[in-house]
C-alpha positions in Angstrom: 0.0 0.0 0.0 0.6 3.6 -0.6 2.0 5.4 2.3 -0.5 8.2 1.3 -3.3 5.6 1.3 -2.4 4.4 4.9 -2.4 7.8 6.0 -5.7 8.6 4.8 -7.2 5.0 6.4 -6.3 7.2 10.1 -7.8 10.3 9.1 -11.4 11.2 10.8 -14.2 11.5 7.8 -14.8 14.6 6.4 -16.7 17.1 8.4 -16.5 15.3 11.5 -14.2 17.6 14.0 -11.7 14.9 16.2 -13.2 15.1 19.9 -10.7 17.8 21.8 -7.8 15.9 24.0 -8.5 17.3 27.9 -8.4 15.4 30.9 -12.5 14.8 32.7 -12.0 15.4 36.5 -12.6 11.7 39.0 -16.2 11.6 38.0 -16.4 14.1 35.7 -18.6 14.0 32.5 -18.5 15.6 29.2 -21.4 15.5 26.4 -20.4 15.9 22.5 -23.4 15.9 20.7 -22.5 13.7 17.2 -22.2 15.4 13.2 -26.1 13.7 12.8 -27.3 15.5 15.7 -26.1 18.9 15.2 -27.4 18.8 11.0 -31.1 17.6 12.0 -33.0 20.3 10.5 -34.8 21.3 13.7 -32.0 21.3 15.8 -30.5 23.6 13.3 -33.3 25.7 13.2 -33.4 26.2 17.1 -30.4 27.6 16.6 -31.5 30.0 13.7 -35.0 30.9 15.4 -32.1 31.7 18.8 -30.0 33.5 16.4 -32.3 35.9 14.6 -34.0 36.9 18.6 -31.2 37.9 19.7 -29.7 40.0 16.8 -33.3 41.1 16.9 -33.4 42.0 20.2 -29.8 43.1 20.6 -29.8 45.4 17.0 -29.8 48.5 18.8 -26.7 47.8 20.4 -25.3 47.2 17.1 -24.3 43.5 18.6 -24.6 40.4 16.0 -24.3 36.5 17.3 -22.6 34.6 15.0 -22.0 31.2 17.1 -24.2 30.3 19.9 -21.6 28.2 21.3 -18.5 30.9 20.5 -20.5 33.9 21.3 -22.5 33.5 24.5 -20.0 31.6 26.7 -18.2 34.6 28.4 -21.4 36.2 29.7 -21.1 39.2 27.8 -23.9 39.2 25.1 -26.4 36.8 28.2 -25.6 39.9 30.1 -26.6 42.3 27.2 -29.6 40.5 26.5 -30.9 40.0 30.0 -31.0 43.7 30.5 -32.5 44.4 27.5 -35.1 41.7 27.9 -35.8 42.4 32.1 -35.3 45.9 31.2 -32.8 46.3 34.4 -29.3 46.7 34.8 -26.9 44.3 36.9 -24.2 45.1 38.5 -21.1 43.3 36.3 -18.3 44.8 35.0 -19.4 45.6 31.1 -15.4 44.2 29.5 -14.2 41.3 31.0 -11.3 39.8 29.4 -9.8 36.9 32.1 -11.1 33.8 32.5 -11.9 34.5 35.9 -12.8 37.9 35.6 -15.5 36.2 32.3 -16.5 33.5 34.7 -17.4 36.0 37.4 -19.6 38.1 35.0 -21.4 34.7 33.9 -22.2 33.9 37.3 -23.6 37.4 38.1 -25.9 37.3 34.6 -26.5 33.1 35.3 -28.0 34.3 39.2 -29.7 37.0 37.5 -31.9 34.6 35.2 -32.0 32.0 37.3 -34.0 34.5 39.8 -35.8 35.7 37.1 -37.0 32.3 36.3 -37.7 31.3 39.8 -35.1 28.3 39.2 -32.6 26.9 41.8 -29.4 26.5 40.4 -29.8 23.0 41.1 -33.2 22.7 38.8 -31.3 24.8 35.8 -30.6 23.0 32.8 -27.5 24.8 32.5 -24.8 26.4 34.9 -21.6 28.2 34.8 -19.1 25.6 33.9 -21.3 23.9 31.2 -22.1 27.8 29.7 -18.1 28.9 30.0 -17.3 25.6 28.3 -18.9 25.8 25.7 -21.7 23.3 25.8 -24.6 24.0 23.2 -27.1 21.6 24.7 -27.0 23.9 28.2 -27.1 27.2 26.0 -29.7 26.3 24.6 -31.9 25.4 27.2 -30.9 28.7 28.7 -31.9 30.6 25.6 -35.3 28.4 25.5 -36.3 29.4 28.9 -35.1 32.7 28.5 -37.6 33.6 25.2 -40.3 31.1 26.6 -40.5 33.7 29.7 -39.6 37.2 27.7 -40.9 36.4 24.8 -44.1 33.6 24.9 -44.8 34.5 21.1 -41.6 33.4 19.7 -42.2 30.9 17.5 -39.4 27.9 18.2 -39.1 24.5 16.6 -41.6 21.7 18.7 -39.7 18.9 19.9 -36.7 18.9 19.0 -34.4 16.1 20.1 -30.6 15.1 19.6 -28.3 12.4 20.5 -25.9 13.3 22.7 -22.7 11.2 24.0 -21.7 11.5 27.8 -17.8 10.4 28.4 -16.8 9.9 31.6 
């Protein structure tokens, strides 16, 4: 065999992304949700229904999401939105540009909703760490709640479901 050919025997399909190396905590979890999941048309359009609310929403700011997962994890545009969408202003520092400092601000915005909800942190479909690191499953059930209770009209996709993988 081609050299060439063995090589690209090891290489991942196209369009599937290679799961990121990192090291899960004793009895720690971690959720990937597969390539089929994130393409099924109503999972994707969640996602674009999410999307077009908040640019909506967030337009006179002049502040455009691009990524759900890439744009809402360091509490910046959830704290944007929240204001603009409870129509009160919390007490986090507008710029936050550590880790700790973003973490911080997405605990003030997370407390915030979570009151606003009238959720325990414990009954929350989301928190912090899952938020910060990225997960879409726990964004989105944030956003979900969040235009179920500011906005009751918004149309969203019914039952949408995915497949998601848990490693621990």
């Amino acid at each position: 065999m081609e050299p060439e050919f063995l090589y690209d025997l090891l290489q991942l399909p196209k369009g599937v992304e290679p799961p990121a190396e990192e090291e899960l905590s004793q009895g720690g979890k971690k959720k990937y949700l597969p390539p089929t999941s994130r393409k099924d048309p109503k999972f994707e359009e969640l996602q674009k229904v999410l999307m077009e609310w908040i640019n909506a929403t967030l337009l006179p700011e002049h502040i455009v999401v691009r990524s759900l997962e890439e744009d809402m994890f360091d509490g910046l545009i959830l704290h944007h939105l929240f204001q603009r969408l409870a129509a009160l202003k919390l007490e986090a520092e507008d710029i936050a540009l550590t880790a700790t400092s973003q973490k911080h601000k997405l605990t003030v915005v997370l407390e915030a909703v979570n009151r606003s909800l009238q959720l325990e942190e414990r009954q929350a479909k989301w928190s912090v760490e899952t938020i910060f690191n990225k997960d879409l499953l726990s964004t989105l059930h944030l956003l979900v709640a969040l235009a179920k209770r500011f906005q009751p009209d918004l149309s969203l996709p019914t039952n949408v479901q995915v497949e998601v993988i848990t490693i621990e």
